[in-house]
C-alpha positions as CSV (number, residue, x, y, z in Angstrom):
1,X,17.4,43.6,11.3
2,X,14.3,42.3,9.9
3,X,15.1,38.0,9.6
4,X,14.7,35.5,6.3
5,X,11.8,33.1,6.0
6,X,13.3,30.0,4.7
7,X,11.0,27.3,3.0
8,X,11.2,23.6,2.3
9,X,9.0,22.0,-0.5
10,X,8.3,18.4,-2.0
11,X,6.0,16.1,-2.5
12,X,4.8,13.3,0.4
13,X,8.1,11.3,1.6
14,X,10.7,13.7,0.0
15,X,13.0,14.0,3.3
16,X,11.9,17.3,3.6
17,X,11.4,16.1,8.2
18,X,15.1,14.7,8.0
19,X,16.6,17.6,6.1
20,X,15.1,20.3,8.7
21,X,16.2,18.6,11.3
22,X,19.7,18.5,9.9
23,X,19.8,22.7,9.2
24,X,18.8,23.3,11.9
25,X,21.2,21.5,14.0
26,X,23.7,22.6,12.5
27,X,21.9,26.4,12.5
28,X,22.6,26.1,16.6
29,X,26.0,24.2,16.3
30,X,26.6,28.0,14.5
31,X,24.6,29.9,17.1
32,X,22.4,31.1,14.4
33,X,19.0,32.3,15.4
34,X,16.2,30.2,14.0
35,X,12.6,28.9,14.7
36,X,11.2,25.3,12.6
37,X,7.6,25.2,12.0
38,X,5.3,23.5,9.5
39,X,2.0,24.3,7.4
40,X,-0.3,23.3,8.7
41,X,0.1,24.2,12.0
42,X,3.1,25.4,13.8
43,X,0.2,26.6,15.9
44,X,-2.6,25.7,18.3
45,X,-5.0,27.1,16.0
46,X,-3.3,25.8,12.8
47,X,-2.4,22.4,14.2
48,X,-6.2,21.9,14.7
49,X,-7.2,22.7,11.0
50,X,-4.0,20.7,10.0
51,X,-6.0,17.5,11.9
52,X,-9.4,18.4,10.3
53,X,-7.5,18.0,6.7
54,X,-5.2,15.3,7.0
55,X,-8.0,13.1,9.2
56,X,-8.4,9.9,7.1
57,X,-12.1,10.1,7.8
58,X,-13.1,13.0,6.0
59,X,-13.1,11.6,2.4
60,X,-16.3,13.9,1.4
61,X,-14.3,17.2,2.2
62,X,-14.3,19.0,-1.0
63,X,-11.3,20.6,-2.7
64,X,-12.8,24.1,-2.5
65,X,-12.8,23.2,1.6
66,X,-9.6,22.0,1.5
67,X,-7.9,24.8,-0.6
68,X,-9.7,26.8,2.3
69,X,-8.9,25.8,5.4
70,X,-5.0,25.7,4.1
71,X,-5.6,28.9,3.6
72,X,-7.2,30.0,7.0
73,X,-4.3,28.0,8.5
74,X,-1.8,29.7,6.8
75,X,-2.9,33.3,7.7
76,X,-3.1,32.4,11.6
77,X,0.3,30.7,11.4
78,X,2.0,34.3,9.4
79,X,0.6,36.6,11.7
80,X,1.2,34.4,15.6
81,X,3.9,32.9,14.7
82,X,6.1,33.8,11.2
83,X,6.1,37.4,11.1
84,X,6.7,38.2,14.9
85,X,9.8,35.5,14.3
86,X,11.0,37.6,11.5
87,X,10.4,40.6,13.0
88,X,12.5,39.9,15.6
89,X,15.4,39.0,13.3
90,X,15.1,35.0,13.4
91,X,15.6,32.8,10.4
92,X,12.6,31.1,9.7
93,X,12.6,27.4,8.4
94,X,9.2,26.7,7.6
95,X,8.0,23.1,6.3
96,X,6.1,23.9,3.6
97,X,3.9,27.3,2.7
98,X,2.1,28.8,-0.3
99,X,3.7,26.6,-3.4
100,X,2.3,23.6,-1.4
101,X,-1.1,25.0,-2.0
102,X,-0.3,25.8,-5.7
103,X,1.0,22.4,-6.4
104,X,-1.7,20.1,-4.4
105,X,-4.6,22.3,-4.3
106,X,-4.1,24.5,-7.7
107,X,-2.9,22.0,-10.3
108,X,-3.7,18.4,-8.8
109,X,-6.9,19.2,-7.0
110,X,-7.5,21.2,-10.8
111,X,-8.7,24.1,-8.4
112,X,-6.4,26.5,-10.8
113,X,-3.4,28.2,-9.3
114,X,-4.8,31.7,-9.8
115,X,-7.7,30.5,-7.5
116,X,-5.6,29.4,-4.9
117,X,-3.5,32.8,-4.9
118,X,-6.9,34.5,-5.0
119,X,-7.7,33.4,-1.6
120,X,-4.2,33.2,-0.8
121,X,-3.5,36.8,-1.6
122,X,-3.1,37.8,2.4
123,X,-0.2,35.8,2.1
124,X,1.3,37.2,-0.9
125,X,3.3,39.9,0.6
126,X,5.0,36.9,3.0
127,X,6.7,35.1,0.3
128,X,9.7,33.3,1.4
129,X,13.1,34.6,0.6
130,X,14.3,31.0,-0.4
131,X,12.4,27.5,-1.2
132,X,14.3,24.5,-1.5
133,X,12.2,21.8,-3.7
134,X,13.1,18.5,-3.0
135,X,13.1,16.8,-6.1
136,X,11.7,13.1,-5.6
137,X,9.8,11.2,-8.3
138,X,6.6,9.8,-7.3
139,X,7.3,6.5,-7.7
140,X,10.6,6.7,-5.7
141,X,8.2,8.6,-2.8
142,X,5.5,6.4,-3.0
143,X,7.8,3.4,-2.6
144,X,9.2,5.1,0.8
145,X,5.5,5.9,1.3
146,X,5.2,1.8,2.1
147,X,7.3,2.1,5.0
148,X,5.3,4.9,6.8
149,X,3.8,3.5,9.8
150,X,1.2,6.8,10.0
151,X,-0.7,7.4,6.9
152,X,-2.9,10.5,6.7
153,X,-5.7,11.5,4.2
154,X,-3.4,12.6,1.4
155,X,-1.3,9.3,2.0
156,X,-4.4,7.2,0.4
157,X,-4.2,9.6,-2.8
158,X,-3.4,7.1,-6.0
159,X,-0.2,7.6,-8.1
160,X,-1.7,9.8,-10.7
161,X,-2.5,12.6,-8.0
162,X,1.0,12.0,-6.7
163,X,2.0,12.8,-10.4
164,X,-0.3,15.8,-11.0
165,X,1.6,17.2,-7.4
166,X,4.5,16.6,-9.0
167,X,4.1,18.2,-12.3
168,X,2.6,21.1,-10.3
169,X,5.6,21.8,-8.9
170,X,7.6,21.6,-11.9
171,X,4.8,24.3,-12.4
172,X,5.3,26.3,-9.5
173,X,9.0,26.3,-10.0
174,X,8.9,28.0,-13.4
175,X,6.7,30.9,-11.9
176,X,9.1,31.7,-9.1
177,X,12.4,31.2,-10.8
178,X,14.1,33.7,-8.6
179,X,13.6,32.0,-5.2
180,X,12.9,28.9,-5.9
181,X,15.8,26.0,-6.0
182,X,16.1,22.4,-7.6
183,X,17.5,20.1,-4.8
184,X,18.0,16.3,-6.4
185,X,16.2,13.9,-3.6
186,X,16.2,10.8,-5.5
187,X,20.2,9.8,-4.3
188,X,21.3,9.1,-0.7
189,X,19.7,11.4,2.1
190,X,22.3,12.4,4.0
191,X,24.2,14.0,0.7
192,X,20.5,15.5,-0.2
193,X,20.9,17.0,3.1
194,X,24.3,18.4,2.4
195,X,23.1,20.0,-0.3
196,X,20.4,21.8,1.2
197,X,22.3,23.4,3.9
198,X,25.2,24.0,1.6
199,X,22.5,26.1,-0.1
200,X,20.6,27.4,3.2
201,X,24.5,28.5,4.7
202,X,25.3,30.4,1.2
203,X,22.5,32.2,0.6
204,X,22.9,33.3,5.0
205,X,25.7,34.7,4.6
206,X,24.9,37.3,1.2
């Protein structure tokens, strides 16, 4: 029985680290099998591009590069990692994936979203079966940004890109109505993570 590939999205401090953690505790208090992972990386090979674009000293990389090497990252993490996972009937909770790209690279970066599924297209036939967004406004992230002791290249982005991600994936949620679902991030944490495994158990056990 072929698994279900599980994705969390959300712009920079949305929870999205805390909620995992949370399903997937409670996915092996319920002896459910599951693998976490994370784009970019999840991988040897994908954790090294994920370094290359989040290093806070490579300010001249251009979008075009960027949009790229997500993309490189991606495939290498689907076909060592994802698919072999789902193939073997594990649920697959994945830390963000394609709509990242869509929202960051394709409407923020102003690369255009049928660009980024242009060179994404390997990946097209891998959509998740469910996304949570985490809906956080930017300037309730950005304020929980100020507490992050680790700040990576997209970290030093100013508000309006935080905005522009944000708006994309009010964007990205209106092309993938079917999968896609609305979780409210802006109120306490630990009900924002009731929600989402609320939804994550439900949509388990169809």
């Amino acid at each position: 029985m072929k698994g279900l590939f599980i994705t969390f999205e959300g712009g920079e401090c949305s929870g999205k680290t805390t909620i995992i953690q949370q399903l997937c505790k409670t996915l092996e208090e319920m002896q459910i099998p599951y693998i976490s992972t994370r784009e970019p990386g999840g991988i040897d090979i994908a954790e090294q591009i994920r370094n290359i674009i989040l290093d806070v000293n490579n300010q001249k990389m251009t979008e075009e590069t960027e949009a790229l090497l997500y993309a490189a990252s991606r495939m290498q993490h689907l076909k060592e990692k994802v698919i072999p996972a789902l193939d073997a009937g594990y649920i697959v909770i994945c830390d963000r994936f394609l709509d990242s790209s869509l929202a960051y690279q394709g409407y923020a970066r102003h690369l255009g979203m049928e660009s980024i599924l242009q060179i994404n297209h390997f990946a097209l036939s891998h959509l998740p079966d469910l996304t949570l967004f985490i809906d956080v406004k930017p300037d309730v992230a950005l304020k929980r940004l100020e507490n992050r002791q680790k700040t990576d290249r997209l970290d030093l982005e100013n508000i309006q890109f935080h905005n522009d991600v944000y708006q994309g994936y009010l964007e990205v949620c209106k092309l993938y109505p079917d999968r896609i679902i609305k979780i409210d991030g802006n109120v306490d944490l630990d009900l924002v993570c009731k929600h989402c495994i609320d939804k994550v158990l439900d949509f388990i056990k169809r």
